[in-house]
Backbone as JSON Lines, residues from 0, in Angstrom:
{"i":0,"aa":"X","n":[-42.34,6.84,30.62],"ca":[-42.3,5.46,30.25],"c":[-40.86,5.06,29.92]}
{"i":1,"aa":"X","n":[-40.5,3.58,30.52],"ca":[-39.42,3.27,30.27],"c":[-39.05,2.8,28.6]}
{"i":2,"aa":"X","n":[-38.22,2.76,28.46],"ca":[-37.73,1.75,27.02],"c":[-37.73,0.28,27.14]}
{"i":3,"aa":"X","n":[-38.35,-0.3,26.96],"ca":[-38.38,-1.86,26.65],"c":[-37.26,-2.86,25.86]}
{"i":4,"aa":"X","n":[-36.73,-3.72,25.95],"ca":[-35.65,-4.09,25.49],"c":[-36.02,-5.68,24.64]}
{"i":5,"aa":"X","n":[-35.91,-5.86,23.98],"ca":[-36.39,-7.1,23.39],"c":[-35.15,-7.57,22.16]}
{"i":6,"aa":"X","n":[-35.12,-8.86,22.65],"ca":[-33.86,-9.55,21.9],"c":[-34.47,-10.34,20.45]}
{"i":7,"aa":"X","n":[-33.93,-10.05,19.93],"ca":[-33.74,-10.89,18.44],"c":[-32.94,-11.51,17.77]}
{"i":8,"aa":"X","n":[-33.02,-13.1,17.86],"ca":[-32.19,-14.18,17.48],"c":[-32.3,-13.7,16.08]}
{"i":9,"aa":"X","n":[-31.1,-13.68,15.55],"ca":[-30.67,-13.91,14.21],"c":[-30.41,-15.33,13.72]}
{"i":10,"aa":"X","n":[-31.01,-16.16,12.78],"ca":[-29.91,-17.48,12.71],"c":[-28.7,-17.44,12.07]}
{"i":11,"aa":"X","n":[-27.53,-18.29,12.27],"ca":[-26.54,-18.06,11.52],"c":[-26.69,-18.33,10.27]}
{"i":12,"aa":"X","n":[-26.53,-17.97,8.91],"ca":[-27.08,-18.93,8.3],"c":[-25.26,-18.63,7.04]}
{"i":13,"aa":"X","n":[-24.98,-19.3,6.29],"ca":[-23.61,-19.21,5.58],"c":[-23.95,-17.69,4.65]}
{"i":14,"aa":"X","n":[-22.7,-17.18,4.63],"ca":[-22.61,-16.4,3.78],"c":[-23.4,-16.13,2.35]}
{"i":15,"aa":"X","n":[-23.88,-15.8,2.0],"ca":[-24.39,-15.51,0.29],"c":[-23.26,-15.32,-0.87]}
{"i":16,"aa":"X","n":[-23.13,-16.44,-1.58],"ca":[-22.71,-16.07,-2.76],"c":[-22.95,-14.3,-3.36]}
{"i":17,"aa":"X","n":[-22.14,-13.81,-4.25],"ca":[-22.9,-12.73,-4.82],"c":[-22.73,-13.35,-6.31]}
{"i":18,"aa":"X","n":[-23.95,-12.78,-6.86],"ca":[-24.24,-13.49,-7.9],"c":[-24.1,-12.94,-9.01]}
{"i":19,"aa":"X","n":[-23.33,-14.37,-9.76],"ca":[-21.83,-13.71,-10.68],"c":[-22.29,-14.7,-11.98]}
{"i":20,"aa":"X","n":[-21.63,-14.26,-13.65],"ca":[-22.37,-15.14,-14.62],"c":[-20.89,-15.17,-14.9]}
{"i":21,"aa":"X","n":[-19.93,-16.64,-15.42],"ca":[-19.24,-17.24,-15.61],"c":[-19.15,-17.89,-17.02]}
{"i":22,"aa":"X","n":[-18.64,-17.79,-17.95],"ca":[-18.39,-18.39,-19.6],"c":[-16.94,-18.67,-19.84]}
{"i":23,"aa":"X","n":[-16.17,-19.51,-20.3],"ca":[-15.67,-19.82,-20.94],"c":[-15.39,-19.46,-22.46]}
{"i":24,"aa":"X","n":[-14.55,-18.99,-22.8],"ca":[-14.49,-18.31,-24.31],"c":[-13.61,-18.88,-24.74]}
{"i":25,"aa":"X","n":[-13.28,-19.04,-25.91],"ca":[-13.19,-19.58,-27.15],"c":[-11.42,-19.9,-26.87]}
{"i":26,"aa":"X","n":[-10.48,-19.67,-26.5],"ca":[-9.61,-19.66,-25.92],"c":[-9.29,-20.33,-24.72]}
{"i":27,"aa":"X","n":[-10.31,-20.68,-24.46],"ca":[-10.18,-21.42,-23.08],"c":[-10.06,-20.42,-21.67]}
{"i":28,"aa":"X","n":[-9.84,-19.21,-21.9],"ca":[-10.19,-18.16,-20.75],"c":[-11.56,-18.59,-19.97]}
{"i":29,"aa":"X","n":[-11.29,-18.55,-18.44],"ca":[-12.57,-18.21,-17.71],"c":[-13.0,-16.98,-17.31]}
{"i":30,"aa":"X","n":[-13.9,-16.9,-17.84],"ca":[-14.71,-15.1,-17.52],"c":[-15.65,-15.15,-16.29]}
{"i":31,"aa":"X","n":[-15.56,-14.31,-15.11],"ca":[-16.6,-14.54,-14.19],"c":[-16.99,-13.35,-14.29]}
{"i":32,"aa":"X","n":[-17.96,-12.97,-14.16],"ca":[-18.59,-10.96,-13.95],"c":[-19.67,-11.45,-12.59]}
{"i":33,"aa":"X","n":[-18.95,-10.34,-12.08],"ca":[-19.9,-9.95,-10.78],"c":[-20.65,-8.84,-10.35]}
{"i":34,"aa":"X","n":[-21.97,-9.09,-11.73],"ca":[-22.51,-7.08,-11.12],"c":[-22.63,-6.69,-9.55]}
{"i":35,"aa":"X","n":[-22.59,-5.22,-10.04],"ca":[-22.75,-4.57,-8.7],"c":[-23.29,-3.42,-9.11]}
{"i":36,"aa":"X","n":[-24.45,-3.1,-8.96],"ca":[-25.34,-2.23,-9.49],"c":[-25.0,-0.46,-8.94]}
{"i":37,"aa":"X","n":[-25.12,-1.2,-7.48],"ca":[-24.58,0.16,-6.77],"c":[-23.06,0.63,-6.86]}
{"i":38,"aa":"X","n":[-22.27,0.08,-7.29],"ca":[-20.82,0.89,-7.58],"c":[-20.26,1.94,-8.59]}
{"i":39,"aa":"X","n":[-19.86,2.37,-8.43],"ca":[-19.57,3.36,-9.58],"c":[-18.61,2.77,-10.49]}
{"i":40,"aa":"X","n":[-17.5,2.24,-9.8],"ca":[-16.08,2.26,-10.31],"c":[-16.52,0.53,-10.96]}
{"i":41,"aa":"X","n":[-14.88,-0.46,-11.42],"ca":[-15.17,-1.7,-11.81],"c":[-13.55,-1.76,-11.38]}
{"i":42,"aa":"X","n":[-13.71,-3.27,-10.93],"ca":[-12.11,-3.91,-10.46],"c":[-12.16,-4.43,-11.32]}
{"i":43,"aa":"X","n":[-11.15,-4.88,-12.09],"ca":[-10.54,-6.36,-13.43],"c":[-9.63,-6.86,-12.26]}
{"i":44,"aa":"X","n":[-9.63,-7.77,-12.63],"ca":[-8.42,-9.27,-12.4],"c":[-8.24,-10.05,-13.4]}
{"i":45,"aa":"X","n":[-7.03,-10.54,-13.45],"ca":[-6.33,-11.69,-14.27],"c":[-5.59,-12.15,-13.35]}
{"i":46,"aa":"X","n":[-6.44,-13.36,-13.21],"ca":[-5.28,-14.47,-12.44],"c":[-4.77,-15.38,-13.52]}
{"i":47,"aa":"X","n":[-3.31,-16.05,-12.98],"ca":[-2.52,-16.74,-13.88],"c":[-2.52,-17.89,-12.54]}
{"i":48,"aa":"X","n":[-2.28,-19.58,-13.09],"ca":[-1.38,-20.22,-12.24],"c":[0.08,-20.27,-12.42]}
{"i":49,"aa":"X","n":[0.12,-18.96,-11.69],"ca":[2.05,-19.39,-11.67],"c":[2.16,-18.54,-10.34]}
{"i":50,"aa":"X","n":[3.26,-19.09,-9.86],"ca":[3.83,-18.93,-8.01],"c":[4.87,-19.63,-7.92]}
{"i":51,"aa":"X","n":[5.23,-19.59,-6.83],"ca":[6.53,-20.7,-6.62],"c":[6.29,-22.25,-6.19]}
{"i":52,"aa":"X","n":[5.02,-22.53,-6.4],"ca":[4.09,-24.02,-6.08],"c":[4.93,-24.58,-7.3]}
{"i":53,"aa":"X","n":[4.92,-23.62,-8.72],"ca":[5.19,-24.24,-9.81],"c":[6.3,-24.07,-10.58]}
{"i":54,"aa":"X","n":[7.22,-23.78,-9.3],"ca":[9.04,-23.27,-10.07],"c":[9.71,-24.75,-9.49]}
{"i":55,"aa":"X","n":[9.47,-25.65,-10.17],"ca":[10.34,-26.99,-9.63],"c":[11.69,-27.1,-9.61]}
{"i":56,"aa":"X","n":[12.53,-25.84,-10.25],"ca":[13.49,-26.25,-10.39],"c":[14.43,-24.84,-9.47]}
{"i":57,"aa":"X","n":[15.63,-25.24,-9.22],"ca":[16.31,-24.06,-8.75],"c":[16.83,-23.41,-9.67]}
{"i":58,"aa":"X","n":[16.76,-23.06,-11.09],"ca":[16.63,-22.54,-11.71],"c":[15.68,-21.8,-12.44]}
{"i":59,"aa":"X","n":[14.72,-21.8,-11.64],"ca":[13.66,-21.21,-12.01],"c":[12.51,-20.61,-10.63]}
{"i":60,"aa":"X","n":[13.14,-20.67,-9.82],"ca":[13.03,-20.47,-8.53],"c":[13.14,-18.39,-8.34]}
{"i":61,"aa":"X","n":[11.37,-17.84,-8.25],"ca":[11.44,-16.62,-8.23],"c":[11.17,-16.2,-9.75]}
{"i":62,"aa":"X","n":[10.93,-16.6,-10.66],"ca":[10.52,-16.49,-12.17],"c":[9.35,-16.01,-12.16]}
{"i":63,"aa":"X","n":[8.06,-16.52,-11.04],"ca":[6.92,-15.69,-11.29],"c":[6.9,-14.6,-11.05]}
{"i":64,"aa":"X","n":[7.71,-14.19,-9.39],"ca":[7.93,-12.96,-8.97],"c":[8.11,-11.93,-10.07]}
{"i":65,"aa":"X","n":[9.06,-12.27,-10.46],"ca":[10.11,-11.69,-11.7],"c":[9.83,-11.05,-12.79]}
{"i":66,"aa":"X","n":[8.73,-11.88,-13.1],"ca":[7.63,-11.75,-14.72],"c":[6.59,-10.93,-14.61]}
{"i":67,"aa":"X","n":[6.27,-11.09,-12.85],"ca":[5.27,-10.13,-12.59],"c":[5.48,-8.75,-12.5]}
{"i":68,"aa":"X","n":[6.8,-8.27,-12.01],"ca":[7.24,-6.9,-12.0],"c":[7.53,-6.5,-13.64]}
{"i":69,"aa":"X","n":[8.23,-7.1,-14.43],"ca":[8.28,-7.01,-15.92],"c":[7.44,-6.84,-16.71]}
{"i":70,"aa":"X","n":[6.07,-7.25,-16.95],"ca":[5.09,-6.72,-16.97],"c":[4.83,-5.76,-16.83]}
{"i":71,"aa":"X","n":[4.97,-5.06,-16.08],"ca":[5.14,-3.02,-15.86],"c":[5.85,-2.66,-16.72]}
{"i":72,"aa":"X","n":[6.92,-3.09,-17.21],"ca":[8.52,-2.53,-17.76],"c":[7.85,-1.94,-18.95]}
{"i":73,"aa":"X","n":[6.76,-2.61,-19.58],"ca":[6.42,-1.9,-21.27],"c":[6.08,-3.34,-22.35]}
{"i":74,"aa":"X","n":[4.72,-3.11,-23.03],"ca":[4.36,-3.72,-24.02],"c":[5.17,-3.49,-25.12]}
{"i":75,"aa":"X","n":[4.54,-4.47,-26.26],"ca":[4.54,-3.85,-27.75],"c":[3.96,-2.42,-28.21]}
{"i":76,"aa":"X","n":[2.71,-2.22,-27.24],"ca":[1.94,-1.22,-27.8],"c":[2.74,0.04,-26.97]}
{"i":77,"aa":"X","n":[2.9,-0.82,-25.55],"ca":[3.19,0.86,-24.39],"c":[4.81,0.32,-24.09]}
{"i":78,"aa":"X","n":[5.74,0.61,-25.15],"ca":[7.09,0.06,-24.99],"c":[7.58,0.5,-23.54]}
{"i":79,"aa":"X","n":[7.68,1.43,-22.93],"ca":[7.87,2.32,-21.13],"c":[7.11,1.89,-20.35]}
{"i":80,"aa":"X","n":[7.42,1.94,-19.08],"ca":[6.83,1.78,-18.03],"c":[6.42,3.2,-17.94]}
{"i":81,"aa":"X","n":[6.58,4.37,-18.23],"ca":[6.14,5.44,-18.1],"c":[5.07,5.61,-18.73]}
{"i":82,"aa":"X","n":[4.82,4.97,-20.13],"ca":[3.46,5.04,-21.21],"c":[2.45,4.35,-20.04]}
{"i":83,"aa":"X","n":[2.91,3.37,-19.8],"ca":[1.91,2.37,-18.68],"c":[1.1,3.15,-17.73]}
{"i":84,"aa":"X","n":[2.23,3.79,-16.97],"ca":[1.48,4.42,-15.66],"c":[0.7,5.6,-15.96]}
{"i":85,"aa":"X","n":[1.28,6.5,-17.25],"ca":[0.61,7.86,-17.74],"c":[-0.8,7.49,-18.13]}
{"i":86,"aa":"X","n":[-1.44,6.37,-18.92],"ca":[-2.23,6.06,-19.8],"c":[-3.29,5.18,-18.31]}
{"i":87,"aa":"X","n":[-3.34,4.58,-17.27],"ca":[-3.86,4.14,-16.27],"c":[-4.04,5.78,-15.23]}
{"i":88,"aa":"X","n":[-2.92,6.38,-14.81],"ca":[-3.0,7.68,-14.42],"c":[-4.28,8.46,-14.8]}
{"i":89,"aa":"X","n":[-4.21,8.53,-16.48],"ca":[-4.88,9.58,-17.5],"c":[-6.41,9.4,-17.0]}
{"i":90,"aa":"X","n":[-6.64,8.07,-16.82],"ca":[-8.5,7.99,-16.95],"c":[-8.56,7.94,-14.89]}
{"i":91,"aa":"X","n":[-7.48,8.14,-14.01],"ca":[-7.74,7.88,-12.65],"c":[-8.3,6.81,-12.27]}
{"i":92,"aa":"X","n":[-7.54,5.73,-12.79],"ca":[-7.36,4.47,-12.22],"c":[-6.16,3.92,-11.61]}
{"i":93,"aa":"X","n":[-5.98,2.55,-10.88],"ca":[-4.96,2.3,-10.46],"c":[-4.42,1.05,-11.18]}
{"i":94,"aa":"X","n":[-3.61,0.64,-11.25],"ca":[-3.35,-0.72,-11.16],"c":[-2.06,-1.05,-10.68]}
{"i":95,"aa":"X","n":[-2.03,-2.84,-9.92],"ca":[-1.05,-3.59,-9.26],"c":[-1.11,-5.14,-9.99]}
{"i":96,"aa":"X","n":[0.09,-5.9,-8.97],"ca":[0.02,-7.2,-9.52],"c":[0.42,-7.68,-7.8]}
{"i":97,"aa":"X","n":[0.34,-9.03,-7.61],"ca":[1.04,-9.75,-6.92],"c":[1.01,-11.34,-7.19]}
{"i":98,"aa":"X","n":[2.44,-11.91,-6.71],"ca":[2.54,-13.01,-7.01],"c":[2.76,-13.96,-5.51]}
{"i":99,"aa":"X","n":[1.8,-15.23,-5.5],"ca":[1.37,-15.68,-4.44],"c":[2.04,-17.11,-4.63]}
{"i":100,"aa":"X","n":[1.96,-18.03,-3.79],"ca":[2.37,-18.98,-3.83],"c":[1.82,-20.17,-5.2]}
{"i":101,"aa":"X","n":[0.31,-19.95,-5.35],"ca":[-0.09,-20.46,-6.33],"c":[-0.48,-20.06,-7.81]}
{"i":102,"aa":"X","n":[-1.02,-18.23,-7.55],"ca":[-1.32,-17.73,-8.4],"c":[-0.51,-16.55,-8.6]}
{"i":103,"aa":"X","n":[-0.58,-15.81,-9.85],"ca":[-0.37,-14.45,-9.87],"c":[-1.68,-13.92,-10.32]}
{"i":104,"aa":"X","n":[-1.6,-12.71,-10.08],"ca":[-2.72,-11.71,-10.12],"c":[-2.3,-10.09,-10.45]}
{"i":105,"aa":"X","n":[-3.14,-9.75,-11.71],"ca":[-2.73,-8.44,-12.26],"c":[-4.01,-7.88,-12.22]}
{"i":106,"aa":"X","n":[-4.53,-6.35,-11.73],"ca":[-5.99,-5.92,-11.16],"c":[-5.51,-4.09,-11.42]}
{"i":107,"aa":"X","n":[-6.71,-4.11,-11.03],"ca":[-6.92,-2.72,-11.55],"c":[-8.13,-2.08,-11.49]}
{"i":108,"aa":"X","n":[-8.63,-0.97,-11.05],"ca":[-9.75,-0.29,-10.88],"c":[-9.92,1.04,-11.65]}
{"i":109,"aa":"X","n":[-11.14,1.21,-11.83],"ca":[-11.32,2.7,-12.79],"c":[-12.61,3.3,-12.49]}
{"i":110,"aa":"X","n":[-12.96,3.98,-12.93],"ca":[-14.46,4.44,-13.28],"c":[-14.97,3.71,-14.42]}
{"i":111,"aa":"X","n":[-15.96,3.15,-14.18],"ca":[-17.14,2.73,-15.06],"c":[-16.5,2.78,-16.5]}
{"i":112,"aa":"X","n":[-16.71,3.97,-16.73],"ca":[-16.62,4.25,-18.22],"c":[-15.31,3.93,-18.68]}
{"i":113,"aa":"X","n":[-14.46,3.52,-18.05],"ca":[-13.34,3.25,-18.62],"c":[-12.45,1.92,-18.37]}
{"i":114,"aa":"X","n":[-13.84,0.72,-18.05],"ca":[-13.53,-0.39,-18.37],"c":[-13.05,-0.52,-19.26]}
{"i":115,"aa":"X","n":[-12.8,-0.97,-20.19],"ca":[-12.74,-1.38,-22.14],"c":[-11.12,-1.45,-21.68]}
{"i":116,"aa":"X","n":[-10.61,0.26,-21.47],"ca":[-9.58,0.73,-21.26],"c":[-8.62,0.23,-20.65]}
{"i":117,"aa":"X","n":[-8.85,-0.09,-19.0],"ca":[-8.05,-0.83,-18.68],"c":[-7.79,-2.23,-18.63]}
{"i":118,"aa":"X","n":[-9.17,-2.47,-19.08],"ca":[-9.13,-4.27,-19.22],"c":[-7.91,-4.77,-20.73]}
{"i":119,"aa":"X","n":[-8.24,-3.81,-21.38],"ca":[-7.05,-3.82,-22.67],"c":[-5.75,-3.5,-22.22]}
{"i":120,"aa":"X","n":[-5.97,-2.27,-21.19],"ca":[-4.17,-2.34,-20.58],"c":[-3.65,-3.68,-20.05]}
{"i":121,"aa":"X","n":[-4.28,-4.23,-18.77],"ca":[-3.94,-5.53,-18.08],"c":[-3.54,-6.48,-19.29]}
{"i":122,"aa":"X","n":[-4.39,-6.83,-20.01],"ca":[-4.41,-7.99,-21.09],"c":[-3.55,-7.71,-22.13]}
{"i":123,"aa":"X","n":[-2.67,-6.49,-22.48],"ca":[-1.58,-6.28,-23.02],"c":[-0.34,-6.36,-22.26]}
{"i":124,"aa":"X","n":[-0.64,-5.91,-20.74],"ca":[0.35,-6.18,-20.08],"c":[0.73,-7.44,-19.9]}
{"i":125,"aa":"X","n":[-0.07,-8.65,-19.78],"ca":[-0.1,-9.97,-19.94],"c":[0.51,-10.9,-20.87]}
{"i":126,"aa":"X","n":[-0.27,-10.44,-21.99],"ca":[0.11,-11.05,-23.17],"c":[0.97,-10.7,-23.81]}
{"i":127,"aa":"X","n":[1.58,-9.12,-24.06],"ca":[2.73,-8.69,-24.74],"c":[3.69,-8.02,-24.16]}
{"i":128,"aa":"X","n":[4.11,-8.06,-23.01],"ca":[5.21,-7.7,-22.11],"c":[6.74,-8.22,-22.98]}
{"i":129,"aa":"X","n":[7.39,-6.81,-22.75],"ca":[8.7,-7.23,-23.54],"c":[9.45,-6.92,-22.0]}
{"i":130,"aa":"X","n":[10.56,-7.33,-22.63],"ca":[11.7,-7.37,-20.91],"c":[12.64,-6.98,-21.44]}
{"i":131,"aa":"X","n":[12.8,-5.52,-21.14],"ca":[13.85,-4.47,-21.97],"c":[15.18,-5.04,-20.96]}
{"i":132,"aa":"X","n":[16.54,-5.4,-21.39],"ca":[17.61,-5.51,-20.63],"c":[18.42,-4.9,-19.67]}
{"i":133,"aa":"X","n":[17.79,-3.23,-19.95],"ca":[18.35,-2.96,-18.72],"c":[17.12,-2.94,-17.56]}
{"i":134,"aa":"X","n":[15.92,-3.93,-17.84],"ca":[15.18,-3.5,-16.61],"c":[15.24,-4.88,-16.07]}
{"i":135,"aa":"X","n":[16.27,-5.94,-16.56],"ca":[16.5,-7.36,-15.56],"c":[17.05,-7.02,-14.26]}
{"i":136,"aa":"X","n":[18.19,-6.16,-14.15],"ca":[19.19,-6.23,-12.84],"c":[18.69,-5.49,-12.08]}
{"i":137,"aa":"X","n":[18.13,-4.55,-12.63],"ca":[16.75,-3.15,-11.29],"c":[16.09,-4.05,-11.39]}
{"i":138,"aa":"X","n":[15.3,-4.9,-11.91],"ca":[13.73,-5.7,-10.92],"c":[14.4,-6.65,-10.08]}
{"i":139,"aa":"X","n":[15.96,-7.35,-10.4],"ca":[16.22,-8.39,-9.49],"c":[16.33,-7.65,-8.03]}
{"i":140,"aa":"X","n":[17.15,-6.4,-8.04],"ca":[17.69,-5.46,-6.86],"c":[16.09,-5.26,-6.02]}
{"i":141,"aa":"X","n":[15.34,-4.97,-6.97],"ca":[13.92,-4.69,-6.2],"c":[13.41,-5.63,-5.28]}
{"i":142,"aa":"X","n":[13.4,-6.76,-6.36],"ca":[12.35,-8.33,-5.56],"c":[13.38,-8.64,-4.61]}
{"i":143,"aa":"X","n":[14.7,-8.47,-4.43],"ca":[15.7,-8.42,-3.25],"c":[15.18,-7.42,-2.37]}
{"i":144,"aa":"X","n":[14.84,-6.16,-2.38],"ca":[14.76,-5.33,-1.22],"c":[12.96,-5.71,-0.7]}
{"i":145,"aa":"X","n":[12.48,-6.58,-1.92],"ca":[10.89,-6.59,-1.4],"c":[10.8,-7.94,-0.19]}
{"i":146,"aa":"X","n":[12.04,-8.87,-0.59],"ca":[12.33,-10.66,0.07],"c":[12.64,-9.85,0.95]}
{"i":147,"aa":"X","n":[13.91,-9.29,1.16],"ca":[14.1,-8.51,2.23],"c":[13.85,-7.7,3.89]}
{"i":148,"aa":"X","n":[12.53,-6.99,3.05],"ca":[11.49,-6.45,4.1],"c":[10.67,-7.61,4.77]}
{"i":149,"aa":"X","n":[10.34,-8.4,3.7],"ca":[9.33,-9.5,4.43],"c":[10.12,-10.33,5.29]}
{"i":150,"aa":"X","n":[11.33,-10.71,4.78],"ca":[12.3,-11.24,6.1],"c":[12.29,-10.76,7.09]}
{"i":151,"aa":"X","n":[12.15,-9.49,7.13],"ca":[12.66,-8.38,8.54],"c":[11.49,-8.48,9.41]}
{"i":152,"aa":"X","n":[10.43,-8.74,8.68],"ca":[8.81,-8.99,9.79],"c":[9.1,-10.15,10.56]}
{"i":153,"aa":"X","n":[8.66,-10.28,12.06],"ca":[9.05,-11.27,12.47],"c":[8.3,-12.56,12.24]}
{"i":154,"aa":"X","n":[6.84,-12.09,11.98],"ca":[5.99,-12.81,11.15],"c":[6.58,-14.37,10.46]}
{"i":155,"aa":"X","n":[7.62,-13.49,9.66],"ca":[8.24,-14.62,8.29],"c":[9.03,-15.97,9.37]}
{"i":156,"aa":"X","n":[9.75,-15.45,10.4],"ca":[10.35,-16.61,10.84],"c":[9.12,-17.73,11.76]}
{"i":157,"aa":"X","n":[8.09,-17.22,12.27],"ca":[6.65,-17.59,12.73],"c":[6.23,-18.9,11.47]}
{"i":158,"aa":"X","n":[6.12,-18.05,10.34],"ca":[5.56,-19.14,9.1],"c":[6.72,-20.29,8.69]}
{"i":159,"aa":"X","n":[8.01,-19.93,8.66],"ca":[9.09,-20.79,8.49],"c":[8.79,-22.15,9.24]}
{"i":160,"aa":"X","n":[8.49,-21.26,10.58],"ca":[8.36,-22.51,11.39],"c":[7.15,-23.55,11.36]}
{"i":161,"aa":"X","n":[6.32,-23.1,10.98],"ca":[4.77,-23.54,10.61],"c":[5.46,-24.38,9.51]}
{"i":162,"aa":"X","n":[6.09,-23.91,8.23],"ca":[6.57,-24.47,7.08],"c":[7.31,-26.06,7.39]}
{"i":163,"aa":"X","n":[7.94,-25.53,8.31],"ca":[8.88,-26.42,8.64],"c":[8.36,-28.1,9.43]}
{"i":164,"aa":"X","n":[7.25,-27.45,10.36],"ca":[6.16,-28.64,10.99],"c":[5.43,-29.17,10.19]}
{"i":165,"aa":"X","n":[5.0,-28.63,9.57],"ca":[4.41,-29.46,8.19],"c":[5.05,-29.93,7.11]}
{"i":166,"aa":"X","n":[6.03,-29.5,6.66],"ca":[6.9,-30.42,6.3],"c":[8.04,-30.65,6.27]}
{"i":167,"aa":"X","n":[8.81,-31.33,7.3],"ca":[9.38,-31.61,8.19],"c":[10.88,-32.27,7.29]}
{"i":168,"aa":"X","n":[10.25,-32.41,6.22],"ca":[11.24,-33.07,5.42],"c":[12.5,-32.34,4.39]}
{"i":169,"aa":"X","n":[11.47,-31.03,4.5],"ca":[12.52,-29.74,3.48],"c":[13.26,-28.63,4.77]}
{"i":170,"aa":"X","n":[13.45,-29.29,5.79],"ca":[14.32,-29.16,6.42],"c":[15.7,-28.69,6.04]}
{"i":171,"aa":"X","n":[15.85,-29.64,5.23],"ca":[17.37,-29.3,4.71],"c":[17.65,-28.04,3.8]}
{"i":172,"aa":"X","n":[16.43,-27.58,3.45],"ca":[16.64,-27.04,2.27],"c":[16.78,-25.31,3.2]}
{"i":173,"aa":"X","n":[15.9,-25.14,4.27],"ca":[16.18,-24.21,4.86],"c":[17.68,-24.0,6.0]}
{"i":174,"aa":"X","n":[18.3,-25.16,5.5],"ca":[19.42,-25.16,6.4],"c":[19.23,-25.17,7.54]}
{"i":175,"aa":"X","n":[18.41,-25.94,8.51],"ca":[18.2,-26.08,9.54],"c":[17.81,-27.42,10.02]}
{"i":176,"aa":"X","n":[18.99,-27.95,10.96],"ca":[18.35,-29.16,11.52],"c":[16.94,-29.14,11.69]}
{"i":177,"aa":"X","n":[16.13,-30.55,11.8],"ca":[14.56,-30.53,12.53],"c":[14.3,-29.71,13.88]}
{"i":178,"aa":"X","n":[13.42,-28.94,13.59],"ca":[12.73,-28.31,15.03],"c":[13.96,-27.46,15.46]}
{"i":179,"aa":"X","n":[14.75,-26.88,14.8],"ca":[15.72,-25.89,15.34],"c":[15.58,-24.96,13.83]}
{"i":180,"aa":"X","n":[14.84,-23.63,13.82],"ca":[15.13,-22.52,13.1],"c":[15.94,-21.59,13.28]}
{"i":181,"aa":"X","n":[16.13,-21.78,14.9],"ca":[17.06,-20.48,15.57],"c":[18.24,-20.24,14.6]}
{"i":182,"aa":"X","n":[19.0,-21.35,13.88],"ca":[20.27,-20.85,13.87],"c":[20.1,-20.62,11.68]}
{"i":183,"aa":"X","n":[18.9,-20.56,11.3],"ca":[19.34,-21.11,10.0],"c":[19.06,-19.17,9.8]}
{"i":184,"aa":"X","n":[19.69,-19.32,8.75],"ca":[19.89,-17.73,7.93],"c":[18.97,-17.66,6.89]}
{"i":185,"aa":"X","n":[18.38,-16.88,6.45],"ca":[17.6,-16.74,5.26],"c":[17.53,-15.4,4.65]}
{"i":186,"aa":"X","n":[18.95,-15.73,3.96],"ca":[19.17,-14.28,2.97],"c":[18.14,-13.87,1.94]}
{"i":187,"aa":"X","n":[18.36,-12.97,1.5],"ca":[17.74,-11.75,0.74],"c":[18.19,-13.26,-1.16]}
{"i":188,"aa":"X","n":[16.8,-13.35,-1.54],"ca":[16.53,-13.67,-2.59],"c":[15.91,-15.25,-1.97]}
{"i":189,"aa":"X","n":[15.69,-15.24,-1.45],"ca":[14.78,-16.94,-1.15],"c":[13.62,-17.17,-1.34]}
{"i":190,"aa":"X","n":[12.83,-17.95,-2.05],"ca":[11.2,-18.11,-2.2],"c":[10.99,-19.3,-1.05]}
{"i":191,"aa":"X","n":[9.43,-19.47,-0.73],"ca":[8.86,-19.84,-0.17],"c":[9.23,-21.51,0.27]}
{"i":192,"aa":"X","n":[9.93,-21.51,-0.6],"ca":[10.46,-22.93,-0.64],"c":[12.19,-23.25,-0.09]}
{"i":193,"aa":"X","n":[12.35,-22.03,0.12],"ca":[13.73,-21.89,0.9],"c":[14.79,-21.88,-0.51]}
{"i":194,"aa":"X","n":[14.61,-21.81,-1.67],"ca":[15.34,-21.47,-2.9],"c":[15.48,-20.65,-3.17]}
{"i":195,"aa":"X","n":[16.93,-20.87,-2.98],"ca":[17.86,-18.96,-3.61],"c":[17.25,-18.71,-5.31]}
{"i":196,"aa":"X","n":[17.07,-17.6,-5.53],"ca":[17.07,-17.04,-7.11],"c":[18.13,-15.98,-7.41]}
């Protein structure tokens, strides 16, 4: 006997929410939790609005970047960046940050049992970040070699140009006549907005 073949329409139907309980606390923080019954581990996030949407000034141009790597450098409680990584290390978790055009974001994953733990690391890293002086001129050298790399993708001059068609008017700011990117330069320290830091 042969095998029979029979088709089955799926409908499209939109994605599913996953279903998450959301509060507001006393502080004005938004809390979202999203169980997941079957996972072992737990991600945290803290998003902030800050990016370069909200550095208006050229003096302040690359400040979120900036704050976000500093943050690592050492709390009140974990003065080192070495206390930081040993104490996230210790329970075999990870944590990162990145800073986006609108938001920043500080995250982190662990095992189960040692939520409490890192959700108190992130939220110290947040709230009590000191910015030891000699770790200003190493994070600037860094977020330079990080502008850097992303320059070197050819990608970045692709979006410039996208940047540039849409708005057609900050032209100047990338040093480039309208509809000509070929010739404009875009050194090592520029945000999204074509502002040196």
């Amino acid at each position: 006997m042969g095998h029979e073949r029979t088709s089955v329409i799926i409908p499209q139907t939109e994605p599913a929410a996953l279903p998450h309980h959301t509060c507001i606390l006393e502080n004005g923080v938004e809390l979202i939790v999203v169980p997941m019954p079957h996972a072992r581990s737990v991600s945290s996030s803290v998003y902030l609005r800050a990016g370069s949407r909200y550095e208006e000034h050229d003096q302040t141009a690359g400040v979120s970047h900036f704050l976000e790597h500093i943050c690592f450098k050492g709390t009140e409680r974990r003065p080192t960046s070495r206390e930081i990584s040993f104490e996230i290390d210790a329970i075999g978790g990870g944590i990162n940050a990145a800073t986006h055009r609108e938001m920043t974001v500080y995250y982190g994953k662990v095992a189960a049992e040692f939520t409490e733990r890192s959700i108190d690391l992130l939220l110290d890293m947040v709230r009590n970040s000191i910015c030891p002086e000699e770790e200003i001129e190493r994070e600037r050298g860094v977020i330079l070699e990080e502008l850097a790399a992303v320059e070197d993708n050819p990608g970045f001059c692709r979006e410039l140009r996208k940047l540039q068609v849409v708005n057609s008017h900050k032209s100047a700011l990338f040093g480039a006549s309208e509809g000509n990117f070929d010739g404009a330069v875009f050194g090592p320290g520029v945000n999204d907005r074509g502002q040196r830091f």
